[in-house]
N, C-alpha and C positions, 0 to 999 in steps of 0.2 A: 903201830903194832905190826910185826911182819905180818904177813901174810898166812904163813901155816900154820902162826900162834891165832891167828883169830879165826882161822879154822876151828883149830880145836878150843878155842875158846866158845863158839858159840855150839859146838857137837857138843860137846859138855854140858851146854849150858840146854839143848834141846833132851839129850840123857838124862840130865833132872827132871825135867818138865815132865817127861812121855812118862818116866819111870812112876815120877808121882803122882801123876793123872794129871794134866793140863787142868790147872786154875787160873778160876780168873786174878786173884791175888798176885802170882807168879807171871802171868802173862797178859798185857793188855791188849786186847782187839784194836786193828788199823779199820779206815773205810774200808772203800771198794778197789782201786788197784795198789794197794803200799807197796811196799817191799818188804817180799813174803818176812825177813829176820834181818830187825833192825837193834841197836845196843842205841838206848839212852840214858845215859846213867847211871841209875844203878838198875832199871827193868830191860828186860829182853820182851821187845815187842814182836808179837807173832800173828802176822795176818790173818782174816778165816781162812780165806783159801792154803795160806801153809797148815796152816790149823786142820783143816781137815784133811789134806794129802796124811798130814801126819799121825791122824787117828783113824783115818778111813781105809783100812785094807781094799775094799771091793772098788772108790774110789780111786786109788793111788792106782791100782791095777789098770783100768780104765782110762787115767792121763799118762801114764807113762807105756806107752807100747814095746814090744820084745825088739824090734828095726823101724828105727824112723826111717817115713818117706815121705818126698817131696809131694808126693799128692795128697796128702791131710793137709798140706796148707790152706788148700783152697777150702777145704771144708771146714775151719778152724776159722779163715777167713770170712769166711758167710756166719759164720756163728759170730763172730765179730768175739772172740777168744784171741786179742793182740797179744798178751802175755804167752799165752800156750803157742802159738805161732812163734816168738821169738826163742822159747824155750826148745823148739824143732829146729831150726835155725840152729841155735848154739851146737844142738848136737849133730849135725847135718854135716858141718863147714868142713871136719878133716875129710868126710866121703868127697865132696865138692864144692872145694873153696870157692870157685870163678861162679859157678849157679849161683851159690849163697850168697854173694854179693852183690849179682844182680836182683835178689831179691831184696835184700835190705837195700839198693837204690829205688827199687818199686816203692818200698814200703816208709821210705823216707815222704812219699808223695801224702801219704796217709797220719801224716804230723807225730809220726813213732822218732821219739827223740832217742838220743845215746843213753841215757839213764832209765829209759825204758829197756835195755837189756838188759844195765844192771839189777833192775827191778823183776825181772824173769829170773837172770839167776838163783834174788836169793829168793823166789817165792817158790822153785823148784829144786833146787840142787840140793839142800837137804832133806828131801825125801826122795829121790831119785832111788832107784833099788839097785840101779848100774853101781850105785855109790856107798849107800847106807843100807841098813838091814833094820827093820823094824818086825820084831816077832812080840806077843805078847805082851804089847808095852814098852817092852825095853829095845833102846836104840843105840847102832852100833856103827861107826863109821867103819864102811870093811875098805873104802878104797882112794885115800885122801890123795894118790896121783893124779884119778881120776877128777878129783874133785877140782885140781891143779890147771888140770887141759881146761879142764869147762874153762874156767873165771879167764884164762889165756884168751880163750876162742872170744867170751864175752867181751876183752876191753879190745878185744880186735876189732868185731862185730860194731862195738860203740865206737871205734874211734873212727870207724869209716864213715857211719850216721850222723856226728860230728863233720869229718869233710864234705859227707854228702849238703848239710845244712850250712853251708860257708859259713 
């Protein structure tokens, strides 16, 4: 499936969800780190933690800051939040590509595999606010270019964690 079809395939598919209140029927719960928005078949599995980015205004506010900075890593890092670290990272890289690479070589040392950023991706990038708009329930992709950069930055981010791991 291209790529900006399964964009809007799974926007849709979380626009049902949020519109009709998140069931558990419609949506099955992953453990503790899945990928936040996975397609099996015929369900759309949607992790807590997307799960709540997705219903929790005051949280969503909370992980997603107005200017990422490089120094929430370290304290994302002591919280041992690997995912929200890599989700800084993805958005980090166009401000400074060379830093952010030295970080994901750090962070290669800490057994963060390449599928761990795709797993940041999708546990963040559809509820990002840079990206999507969630008012009242209903959810609304305002900026699917945006959404474009990200997954760019991420198979970049993953394919160096990859040559970082020969």
């Amino acid at each position: 499936m291209k790529t900006s079809m399964r964009y809007l395939f799974i926007s849709t598919a979380i626009l049902l969800c949020t519109s009709a209140g998140i069931s558990q029927d419609t949506v099955v719960p992953l453990g503790a780190l899945p990928k936040g928005i996975k397609i099996e078949g015929n369900h759309i599995l949607i992790s807590d933690q997307c799960r709540r980015l997705l219903s929790d205004a005051e949280y969503r506010n909370e992980t997603f800051p107005d200017k990422y900075e490089f120094g929430a890593i370290t304290r994302l890092i002591k919280d041992q939040n690997l995912s929200l670290v890599l989700w800084y990272l993805i958005n980090l890289y166009q401000e400074a590509p060379v830093f952010t690479m030295g970080l994901v070589k750090d962070l290669s040392a800490l057994d963060i595999s390449p599928e761990d950023y795709v797993t940041s991706f999708y546990t963040y990038a559809y509820a990002d606010p840079n990206i999507v708009e969630i008012k009242k329930g209903r959810y609304q992709l305002l900026h699917p270019e945006r959404l474009e950069e990200k997954i760019k930055v991420t198979n970049t981010l993953a394919y160096l964690a990859k040559k970082l791991k020969g």
